[in-house]
PyMOL Python script that loads the backbone (N, CA, C, O; Angstrom):
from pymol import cmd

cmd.read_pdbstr("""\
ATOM      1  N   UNK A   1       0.839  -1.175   0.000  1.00  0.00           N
ATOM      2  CA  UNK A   1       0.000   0.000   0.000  1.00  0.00           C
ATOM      3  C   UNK A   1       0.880   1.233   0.000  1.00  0.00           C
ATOM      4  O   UNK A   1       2.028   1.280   0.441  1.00  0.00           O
ATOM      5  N   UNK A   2       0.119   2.334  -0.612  1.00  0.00           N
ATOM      6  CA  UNK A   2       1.342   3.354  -0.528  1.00  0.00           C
ATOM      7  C   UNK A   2       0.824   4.299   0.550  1.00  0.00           C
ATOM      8  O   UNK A   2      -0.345   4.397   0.921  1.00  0.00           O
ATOM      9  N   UNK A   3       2.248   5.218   1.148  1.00  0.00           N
ATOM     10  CA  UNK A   3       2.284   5.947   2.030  1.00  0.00           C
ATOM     11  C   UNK A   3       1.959   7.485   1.819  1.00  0.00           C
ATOM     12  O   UNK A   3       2.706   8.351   1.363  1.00  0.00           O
ATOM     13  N   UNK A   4       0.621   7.604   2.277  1.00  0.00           N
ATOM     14  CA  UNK A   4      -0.210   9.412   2.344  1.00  0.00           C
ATOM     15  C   UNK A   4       1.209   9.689   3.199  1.00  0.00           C
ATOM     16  O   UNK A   4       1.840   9.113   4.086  1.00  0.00           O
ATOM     17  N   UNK A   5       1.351  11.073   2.300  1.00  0.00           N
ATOM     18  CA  UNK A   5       2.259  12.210   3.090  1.00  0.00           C
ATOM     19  C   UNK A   5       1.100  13.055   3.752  1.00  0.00           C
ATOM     20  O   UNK A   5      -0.120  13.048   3.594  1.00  0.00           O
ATOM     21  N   UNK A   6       2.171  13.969   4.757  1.00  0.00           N
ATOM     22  CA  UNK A   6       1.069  14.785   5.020  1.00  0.00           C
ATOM     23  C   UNK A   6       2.014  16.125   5.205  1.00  0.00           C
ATOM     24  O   UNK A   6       3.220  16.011   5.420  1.00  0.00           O
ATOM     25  N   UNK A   7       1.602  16.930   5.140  1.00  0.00           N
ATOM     26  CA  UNK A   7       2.301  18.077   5.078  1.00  0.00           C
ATOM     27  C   UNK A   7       2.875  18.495   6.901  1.00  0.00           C
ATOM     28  O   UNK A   7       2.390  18.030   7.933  1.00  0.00           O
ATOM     29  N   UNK A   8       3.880  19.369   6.792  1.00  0.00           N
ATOM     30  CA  UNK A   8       4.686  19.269   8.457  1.00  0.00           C
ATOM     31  C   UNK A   8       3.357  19.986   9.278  1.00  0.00           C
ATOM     32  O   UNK A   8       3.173  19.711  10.464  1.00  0.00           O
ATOM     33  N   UNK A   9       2.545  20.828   8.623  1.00  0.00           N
ATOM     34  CA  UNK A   9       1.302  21.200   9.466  1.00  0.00           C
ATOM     35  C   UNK A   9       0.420  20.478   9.450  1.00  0.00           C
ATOM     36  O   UNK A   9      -0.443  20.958  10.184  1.00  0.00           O
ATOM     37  N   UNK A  10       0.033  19.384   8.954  1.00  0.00           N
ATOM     38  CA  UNK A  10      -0.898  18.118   9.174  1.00  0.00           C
ATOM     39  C   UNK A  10      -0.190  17.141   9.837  1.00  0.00           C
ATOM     40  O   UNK A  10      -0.896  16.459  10.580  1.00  0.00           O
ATOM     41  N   UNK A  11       1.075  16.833   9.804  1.00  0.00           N
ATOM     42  CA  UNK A  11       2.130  15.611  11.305  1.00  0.00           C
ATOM     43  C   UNK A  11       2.214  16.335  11.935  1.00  0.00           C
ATOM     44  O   UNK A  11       1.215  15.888  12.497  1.00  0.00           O
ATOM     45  N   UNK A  12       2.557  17.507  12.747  1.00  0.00           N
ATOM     46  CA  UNK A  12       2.110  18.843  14.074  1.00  0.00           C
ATOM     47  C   UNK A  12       0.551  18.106  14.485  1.00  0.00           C
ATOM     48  O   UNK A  12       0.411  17.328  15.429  1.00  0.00           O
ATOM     49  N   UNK A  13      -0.441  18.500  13.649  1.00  0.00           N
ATOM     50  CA  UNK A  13      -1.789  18.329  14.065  1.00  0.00           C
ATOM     51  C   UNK A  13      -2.025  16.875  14.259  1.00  0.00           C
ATOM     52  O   UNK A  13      -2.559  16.533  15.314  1.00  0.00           O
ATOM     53  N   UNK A  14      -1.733  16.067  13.476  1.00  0.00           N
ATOM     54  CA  UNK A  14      -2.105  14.915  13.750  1.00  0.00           C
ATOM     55  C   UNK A  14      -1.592  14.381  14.930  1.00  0.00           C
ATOM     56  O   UNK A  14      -2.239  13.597  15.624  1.00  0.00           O
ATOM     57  N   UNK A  15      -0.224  14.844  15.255  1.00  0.00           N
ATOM     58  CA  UNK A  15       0.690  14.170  16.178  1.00  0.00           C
ATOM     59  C   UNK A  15       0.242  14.775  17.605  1.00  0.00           C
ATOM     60  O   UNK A  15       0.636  14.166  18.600  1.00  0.00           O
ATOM     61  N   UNK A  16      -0.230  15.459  17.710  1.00  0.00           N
ATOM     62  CA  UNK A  16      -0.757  16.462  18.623  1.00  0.00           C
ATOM     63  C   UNK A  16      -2.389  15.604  19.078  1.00  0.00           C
ATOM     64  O   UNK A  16      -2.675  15.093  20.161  1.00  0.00           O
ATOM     65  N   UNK A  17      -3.078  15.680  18.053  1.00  0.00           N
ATOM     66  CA  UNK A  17      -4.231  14.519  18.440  1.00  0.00           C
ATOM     67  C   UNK A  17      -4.114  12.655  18.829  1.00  0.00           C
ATOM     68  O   UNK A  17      -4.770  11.928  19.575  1.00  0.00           O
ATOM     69  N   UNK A  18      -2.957  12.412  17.914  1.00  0.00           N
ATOM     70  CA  UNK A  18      -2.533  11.008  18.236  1.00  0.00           C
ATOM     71  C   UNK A  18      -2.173  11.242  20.037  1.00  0.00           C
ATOM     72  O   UNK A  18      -2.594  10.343  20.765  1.00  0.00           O
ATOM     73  N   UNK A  19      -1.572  12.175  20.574  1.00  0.00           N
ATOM     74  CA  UNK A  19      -0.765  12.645  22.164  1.00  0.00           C
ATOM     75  C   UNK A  19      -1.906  12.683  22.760  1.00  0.00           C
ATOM     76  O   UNK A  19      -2.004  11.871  23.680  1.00  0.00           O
ATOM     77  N   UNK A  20      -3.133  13.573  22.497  1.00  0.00           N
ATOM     78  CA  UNK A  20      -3.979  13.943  23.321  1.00  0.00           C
ATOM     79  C   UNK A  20      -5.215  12.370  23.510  1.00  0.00           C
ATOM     80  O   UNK A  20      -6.011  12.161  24.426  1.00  0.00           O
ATOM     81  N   UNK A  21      -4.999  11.717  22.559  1.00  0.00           N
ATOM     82  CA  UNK A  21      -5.973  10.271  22.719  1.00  0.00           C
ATOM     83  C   UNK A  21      -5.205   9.735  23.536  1.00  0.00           C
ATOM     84  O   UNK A  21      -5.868   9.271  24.463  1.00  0.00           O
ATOM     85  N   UNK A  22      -3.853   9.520  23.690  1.00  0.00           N
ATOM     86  CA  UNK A  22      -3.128   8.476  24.446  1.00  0.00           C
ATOM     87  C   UNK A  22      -3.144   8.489  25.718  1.00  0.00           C
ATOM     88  O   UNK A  22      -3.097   7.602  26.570  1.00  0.00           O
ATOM     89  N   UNK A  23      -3.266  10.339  25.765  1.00  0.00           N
ATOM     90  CA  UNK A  23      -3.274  10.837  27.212  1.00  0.00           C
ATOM     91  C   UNK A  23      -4.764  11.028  27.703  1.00  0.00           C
ATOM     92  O   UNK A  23      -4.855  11.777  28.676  1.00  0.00           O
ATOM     93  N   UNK A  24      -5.635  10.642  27.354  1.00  0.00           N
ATOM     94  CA  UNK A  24      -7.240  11.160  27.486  1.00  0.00           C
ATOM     95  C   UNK A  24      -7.854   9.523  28.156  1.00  0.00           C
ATOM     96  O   UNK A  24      -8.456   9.178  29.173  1.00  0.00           O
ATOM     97  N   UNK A  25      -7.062   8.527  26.403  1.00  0.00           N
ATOM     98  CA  UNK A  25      -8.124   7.347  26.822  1.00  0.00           C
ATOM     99  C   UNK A  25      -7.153   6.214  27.385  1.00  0.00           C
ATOM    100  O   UNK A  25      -7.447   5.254  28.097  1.00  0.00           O
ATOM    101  N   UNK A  26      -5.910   6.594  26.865  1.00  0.00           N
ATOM    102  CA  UNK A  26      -5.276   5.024  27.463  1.00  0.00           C
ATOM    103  C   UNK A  26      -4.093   5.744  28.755  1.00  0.00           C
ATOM    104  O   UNK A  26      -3.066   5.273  29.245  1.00  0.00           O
ATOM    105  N   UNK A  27      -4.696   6.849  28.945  1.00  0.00           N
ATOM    106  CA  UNK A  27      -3.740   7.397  30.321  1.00  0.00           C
ATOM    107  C   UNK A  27      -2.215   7.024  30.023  1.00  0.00           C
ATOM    108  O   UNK A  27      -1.617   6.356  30.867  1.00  0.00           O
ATOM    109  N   UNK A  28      -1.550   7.438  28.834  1.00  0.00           N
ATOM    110  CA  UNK A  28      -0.207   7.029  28.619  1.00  0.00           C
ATOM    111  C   UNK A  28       0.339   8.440  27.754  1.00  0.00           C
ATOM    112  O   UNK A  28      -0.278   9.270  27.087  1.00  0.00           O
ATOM    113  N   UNK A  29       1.286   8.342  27.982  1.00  0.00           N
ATOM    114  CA  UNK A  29       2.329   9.655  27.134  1.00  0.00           C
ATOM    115  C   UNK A  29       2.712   9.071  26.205  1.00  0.00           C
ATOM    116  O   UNK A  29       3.050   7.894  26.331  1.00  0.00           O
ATOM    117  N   UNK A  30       2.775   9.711  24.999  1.00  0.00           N
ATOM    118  CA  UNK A  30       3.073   9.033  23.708  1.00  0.00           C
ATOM    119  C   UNK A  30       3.993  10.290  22.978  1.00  0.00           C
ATOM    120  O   UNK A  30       3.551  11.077  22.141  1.00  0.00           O
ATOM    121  N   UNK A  31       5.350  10.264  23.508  1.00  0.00           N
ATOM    122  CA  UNK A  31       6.141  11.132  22.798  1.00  0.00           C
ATOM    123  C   UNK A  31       6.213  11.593  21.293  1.00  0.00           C
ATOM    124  O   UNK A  31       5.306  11.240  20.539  1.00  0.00           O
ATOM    125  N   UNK A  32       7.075  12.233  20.903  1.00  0.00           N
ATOM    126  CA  UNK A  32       6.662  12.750  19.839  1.00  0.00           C
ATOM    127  C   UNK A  32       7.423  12.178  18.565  1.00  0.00           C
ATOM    128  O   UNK A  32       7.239  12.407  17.370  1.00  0.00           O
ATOM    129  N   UNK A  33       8.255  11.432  19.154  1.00  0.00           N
ATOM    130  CA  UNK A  33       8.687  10.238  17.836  1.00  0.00           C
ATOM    131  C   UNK A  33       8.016   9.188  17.635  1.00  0.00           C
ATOM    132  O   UNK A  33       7.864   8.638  16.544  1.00  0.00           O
ATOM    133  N   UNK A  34       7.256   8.602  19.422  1.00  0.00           N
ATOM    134  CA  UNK A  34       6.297   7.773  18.790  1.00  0.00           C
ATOM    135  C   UNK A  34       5.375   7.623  18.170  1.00  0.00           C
ATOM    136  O   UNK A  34       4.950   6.617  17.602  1.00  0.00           O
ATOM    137  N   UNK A  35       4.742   9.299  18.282  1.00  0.00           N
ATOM    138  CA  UNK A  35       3.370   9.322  17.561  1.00  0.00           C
ATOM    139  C   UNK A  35       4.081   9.620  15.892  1.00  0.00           C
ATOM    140  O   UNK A  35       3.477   8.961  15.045  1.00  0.00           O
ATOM    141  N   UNK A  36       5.042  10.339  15.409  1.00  0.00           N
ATOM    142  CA  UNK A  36       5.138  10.388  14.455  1.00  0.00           C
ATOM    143  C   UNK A  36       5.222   8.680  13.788  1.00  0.00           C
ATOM    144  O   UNK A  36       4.625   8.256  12.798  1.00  0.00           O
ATOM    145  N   UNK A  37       6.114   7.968  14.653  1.00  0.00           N
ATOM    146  CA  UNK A  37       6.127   6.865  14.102  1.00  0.00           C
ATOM    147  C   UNK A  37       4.650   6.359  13.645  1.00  0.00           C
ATOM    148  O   UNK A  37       4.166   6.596  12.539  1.00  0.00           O
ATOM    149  N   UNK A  38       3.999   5.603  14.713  1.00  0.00           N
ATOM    150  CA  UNK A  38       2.385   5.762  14.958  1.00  0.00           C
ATOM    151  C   UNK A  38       1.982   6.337  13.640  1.00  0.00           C
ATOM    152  O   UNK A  38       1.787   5.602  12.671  1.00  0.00           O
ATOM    153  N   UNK A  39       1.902   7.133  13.605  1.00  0.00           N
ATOM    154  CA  UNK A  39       1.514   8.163  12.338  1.00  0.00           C
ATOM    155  C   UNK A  39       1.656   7.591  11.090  1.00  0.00           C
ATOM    156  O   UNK A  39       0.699   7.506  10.319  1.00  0.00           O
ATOM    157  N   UNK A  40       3.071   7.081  10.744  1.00  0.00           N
ATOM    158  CA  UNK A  40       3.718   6.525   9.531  1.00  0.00           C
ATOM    159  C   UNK A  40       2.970   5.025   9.262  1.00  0.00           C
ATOM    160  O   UNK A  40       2.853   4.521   8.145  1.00  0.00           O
ATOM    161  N   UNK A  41       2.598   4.558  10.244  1.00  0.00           N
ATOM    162  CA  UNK A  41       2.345   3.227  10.439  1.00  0.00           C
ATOM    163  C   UNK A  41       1.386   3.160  10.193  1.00  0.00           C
ATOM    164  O   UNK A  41       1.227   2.392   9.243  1.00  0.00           O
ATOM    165  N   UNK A  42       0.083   3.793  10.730  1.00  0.00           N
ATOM    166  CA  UNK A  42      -1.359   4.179  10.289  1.00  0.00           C
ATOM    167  C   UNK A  42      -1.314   4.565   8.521  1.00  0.00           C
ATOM    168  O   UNK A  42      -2.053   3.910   7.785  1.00  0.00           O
ATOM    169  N   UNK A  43      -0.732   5.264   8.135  1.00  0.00           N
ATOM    170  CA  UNK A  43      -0.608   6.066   6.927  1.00  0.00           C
ATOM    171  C   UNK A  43      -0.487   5.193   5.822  1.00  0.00           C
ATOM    172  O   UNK A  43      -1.075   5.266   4.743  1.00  0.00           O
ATOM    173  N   UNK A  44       0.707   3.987   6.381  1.00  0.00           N
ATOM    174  CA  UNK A  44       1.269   2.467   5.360  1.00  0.00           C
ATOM    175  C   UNK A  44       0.238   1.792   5.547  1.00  0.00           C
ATOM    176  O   UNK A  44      -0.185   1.251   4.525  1.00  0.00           O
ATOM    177  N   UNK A  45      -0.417   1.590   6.603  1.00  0.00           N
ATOM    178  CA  UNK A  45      -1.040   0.291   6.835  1.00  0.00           C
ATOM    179  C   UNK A  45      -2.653   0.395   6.521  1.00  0.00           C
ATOM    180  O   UNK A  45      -3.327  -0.308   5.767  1.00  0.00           O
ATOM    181  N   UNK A  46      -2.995   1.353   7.234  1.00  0.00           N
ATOM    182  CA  UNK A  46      -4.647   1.625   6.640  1.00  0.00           C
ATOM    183  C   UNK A  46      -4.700   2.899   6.100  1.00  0.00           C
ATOM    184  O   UNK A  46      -5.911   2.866   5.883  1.00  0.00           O
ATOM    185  N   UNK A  47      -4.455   3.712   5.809  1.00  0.00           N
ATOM    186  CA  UNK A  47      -4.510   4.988   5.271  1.00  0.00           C
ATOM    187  C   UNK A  47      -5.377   5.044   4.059  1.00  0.00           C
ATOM    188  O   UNK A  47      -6.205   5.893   3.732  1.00  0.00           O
ATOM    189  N   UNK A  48      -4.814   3.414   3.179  1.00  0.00           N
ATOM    190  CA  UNK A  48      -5.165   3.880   1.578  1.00  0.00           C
ATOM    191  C   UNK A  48      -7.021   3.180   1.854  1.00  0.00           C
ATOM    192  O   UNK A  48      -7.935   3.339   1.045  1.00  0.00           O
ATOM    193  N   UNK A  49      -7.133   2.433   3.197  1.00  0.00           N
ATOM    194  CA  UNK A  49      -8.575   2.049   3.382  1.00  0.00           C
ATOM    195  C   UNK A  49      -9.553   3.618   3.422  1.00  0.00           C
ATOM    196  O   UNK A  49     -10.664   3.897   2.970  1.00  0.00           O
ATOM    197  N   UNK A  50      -8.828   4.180   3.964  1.00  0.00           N
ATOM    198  CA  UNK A  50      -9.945   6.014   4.271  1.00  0.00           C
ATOM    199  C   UNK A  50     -10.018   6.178   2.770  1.00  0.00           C
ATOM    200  O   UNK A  50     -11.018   6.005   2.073  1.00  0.00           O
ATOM    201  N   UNK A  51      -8.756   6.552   2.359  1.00  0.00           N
ATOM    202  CA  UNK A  51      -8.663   7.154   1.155  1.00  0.00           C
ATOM    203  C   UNK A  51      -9.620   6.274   0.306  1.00  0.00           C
ATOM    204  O   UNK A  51     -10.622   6.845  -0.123  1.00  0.00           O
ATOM    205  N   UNK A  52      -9.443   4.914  -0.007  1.00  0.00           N
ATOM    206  CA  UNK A  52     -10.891   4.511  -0.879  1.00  0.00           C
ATOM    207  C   UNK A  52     -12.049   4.551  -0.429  1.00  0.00           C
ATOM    208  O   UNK A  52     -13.121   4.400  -1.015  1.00  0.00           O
ATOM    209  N   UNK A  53     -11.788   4.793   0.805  1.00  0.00           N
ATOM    210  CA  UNK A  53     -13.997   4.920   1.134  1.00  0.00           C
ATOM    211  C   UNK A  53     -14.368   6.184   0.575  1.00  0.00           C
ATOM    212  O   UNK A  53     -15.386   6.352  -0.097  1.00  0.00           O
ATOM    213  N   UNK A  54     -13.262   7.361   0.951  1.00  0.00           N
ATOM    214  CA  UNK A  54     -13.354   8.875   0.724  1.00  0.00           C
ATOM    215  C   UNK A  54     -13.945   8.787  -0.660  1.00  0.00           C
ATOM    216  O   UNK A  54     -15.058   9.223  -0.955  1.00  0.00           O
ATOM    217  N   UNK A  55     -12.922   8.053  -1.671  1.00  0.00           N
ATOM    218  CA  UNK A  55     -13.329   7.872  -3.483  1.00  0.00           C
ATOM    219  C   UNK A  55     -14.753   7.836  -2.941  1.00  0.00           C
ATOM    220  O   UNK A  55     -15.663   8.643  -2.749  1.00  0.00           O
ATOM    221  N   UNK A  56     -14.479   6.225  -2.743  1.00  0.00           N
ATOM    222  CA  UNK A  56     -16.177   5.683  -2.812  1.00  0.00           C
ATOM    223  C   UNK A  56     -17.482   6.794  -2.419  1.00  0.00           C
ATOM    224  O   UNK A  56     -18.137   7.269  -3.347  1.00  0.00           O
ATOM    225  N   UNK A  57     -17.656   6.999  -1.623  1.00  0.00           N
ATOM    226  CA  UNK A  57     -18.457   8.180  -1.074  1.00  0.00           C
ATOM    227  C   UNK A  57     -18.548   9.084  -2.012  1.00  0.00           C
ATOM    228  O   UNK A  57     -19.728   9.227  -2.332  1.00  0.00           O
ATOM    229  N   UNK A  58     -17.752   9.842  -2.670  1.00  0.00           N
ATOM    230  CA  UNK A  58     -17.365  10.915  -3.103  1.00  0.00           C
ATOM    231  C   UNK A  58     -18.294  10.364  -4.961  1.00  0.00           C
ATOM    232  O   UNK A  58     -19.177  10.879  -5.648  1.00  0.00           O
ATOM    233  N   UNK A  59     -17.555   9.281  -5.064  1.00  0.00           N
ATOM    234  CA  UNK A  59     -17.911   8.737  -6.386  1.00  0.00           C
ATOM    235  C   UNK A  59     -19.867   8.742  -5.851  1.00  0.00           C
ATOM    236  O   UNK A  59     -20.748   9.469  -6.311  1.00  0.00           O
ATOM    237  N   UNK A  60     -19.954   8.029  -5.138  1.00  0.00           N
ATOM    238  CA  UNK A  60     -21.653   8.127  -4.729  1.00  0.00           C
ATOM    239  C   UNK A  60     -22.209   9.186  -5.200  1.00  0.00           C
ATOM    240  O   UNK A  60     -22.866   9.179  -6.240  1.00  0.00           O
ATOM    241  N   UNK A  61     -21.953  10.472  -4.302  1.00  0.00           N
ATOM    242  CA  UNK A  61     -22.337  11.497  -4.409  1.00  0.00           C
ATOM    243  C   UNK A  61     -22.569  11.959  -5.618  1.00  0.00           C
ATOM    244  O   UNK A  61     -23.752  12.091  -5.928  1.00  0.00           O
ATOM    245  N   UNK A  62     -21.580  12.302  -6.554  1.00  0.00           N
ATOM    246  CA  UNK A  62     -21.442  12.816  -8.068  1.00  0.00           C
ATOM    247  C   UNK A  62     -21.775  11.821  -8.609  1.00  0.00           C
ATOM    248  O   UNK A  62     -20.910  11.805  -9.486  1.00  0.00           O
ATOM    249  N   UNK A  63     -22.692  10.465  -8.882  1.00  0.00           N
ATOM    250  CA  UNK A  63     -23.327   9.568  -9.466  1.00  0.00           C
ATOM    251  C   UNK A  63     -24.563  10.232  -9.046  1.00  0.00           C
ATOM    252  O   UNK A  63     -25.197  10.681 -10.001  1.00  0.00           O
ATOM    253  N   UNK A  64     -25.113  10.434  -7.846  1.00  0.00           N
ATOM    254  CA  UNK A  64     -26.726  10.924  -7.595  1.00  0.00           C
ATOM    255  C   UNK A  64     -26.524  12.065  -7.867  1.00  0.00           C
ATOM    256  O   UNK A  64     -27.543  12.192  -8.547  1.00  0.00           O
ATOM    257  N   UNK A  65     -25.821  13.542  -7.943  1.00  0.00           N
ATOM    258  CA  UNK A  65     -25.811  14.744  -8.665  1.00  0.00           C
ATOM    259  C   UNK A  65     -25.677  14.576 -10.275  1.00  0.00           C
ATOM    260  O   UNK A  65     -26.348  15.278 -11.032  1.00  0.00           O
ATOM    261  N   UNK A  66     -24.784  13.619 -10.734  1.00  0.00           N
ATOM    262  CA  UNK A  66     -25.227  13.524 -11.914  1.00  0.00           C
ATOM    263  C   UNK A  66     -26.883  12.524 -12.561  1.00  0.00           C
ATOM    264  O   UNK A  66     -27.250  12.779 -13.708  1.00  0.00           O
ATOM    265  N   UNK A  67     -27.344  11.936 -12.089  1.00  0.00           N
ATOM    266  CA  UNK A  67     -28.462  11.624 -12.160  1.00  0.00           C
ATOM    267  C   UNK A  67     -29.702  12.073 -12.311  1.00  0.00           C
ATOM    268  O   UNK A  67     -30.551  11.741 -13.138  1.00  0.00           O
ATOM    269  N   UNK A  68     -29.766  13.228 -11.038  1.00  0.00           N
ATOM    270  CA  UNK A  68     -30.356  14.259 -11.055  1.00  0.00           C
ATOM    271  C   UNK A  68     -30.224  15.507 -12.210  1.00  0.00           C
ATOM    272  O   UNK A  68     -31.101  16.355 -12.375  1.00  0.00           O
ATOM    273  N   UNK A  69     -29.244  15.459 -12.797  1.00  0.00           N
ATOM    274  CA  UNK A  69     -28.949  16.516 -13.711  1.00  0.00           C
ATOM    275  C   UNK A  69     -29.631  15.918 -14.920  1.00  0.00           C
ATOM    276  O   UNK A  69     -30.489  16.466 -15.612  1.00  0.00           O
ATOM    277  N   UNK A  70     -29.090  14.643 -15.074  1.00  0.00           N
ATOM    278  CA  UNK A  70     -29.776  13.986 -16.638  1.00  0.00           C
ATOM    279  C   UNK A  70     -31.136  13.853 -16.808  1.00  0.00           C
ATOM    280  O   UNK A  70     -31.731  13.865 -17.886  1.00  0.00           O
ATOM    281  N   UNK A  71     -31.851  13.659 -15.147  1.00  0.00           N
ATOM    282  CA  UNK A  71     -33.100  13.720 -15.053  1.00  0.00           C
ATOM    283  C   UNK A  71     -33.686  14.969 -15.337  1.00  0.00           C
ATOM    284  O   UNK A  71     -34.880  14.896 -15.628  1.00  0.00           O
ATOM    285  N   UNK A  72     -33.099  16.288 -15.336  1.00  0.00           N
ATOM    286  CA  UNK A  72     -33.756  17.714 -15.280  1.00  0.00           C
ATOM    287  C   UNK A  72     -33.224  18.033 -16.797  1.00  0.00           C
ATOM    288  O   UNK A  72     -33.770  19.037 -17.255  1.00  0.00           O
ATOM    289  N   UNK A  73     -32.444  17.516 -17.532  1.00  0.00           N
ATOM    290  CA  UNK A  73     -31.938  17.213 -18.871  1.00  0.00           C
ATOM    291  C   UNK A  73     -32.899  16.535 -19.871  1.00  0.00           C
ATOM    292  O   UNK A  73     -32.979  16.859 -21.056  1.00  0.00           O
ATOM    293  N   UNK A  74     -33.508  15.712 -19.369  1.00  0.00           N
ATOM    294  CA  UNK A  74     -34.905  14.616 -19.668  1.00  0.00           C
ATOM    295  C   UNK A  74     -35.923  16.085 -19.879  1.00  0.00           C
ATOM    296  O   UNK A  74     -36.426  16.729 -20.799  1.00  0.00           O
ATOM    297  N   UNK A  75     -35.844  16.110 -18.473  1.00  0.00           N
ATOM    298  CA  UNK A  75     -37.684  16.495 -18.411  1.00  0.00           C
ATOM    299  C   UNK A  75     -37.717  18.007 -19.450  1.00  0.00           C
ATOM    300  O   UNK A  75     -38.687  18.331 -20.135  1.00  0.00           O
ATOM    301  N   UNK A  76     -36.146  18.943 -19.330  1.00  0.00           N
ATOM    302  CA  UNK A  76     -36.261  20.255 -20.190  1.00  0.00           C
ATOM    303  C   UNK A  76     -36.515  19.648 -21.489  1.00  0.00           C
ATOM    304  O   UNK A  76     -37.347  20.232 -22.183  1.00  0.00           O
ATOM    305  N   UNK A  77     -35.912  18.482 -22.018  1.00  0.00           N
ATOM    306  CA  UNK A  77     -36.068  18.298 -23.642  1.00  0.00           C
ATOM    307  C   UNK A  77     -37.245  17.315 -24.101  1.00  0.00           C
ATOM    308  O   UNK A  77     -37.343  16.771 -25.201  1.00  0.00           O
ATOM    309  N   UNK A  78     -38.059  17.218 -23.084  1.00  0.00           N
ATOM    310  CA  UNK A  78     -39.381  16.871 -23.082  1.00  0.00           C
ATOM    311  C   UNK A  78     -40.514  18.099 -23.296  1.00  0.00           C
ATOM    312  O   UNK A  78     -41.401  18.258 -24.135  1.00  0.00           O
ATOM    313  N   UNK A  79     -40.155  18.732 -22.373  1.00  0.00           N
ATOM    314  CA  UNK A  79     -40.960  20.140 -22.482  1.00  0.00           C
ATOM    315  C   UNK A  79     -40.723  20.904 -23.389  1.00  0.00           C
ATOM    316  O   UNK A  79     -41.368  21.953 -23.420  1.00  0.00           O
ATOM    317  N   UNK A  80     -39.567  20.594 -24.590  1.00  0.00           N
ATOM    318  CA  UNK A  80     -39.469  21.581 -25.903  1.00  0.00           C
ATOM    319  C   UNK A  80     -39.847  20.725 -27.115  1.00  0.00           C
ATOM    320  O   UNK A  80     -39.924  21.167 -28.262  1.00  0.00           O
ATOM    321  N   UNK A  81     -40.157  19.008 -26.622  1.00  0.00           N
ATOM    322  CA  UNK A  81     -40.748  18.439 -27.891  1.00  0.00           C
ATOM    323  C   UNK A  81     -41.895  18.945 -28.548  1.00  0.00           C
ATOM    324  O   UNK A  81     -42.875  19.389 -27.951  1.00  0.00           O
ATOM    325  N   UNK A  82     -41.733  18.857 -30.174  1.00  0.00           N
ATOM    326  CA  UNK A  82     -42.605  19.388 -30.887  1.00  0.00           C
ATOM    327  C   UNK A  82     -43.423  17.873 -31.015  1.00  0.00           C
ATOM    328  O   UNK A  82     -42.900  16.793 -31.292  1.00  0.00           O
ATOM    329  N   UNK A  83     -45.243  18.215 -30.649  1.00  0.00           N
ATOM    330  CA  UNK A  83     -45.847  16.928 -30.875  1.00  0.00           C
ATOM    331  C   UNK A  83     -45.651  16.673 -32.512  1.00  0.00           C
ATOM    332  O   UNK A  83     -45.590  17.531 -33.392  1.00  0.00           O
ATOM    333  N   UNK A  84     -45.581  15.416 -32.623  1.00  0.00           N
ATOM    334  CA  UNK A  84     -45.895  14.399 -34.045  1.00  0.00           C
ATOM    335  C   UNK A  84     -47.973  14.399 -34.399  1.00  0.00           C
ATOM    336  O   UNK A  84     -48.882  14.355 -33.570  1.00  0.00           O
ATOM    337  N   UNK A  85     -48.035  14.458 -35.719  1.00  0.00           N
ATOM    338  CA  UNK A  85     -49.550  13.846 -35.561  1.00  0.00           C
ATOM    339  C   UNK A  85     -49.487  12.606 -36.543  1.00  0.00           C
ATOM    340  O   UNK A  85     -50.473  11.884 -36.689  1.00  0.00           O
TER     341      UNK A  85
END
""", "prot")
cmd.dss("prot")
cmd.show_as("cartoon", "prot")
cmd.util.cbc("prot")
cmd.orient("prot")
């Protein structure tokens, strides 16, 4: 799987939230090489799972906006048919 970068102001933030869970739910200090590590490890290992749901979702969405469009595409070139007799 490949490895999401993240920019040095998204590993700050992330690494900063990875610290504050460790210290909140598992009552442990999680220095700041470990969380970067942590970080890297999440990123290799499941990262590219977010990233395809994100597609997926995303692909959803712009399938029912485009749907809706072809449908209002329908109904305008319905309403300019000239009847046949």
């Amino acid at each position: 799987m490949s490895n999401i970068k993240f920019s040095s102001t998204e590993t700050e933030q992330l690494v900063i939230k990875l610290q504050g869970y460790f210290a909140k739910e598992l009552d442990q200090d999680l220095g700041q090489f470990d969380a970067e590590f942590l970080l890297d490890f999440f990123s290799t290992e499941v990262g590219a799972y977010f990233y395809n749901r994100g597609l997926f979702d995303a692909q959803t969405i712009i399938a029912a906006k485009l749907e809706h469009v072809s449908e209002m595409v329908e109904e305008g070139i319905n309403e300019i048919e000239k009847p046949v007799s």
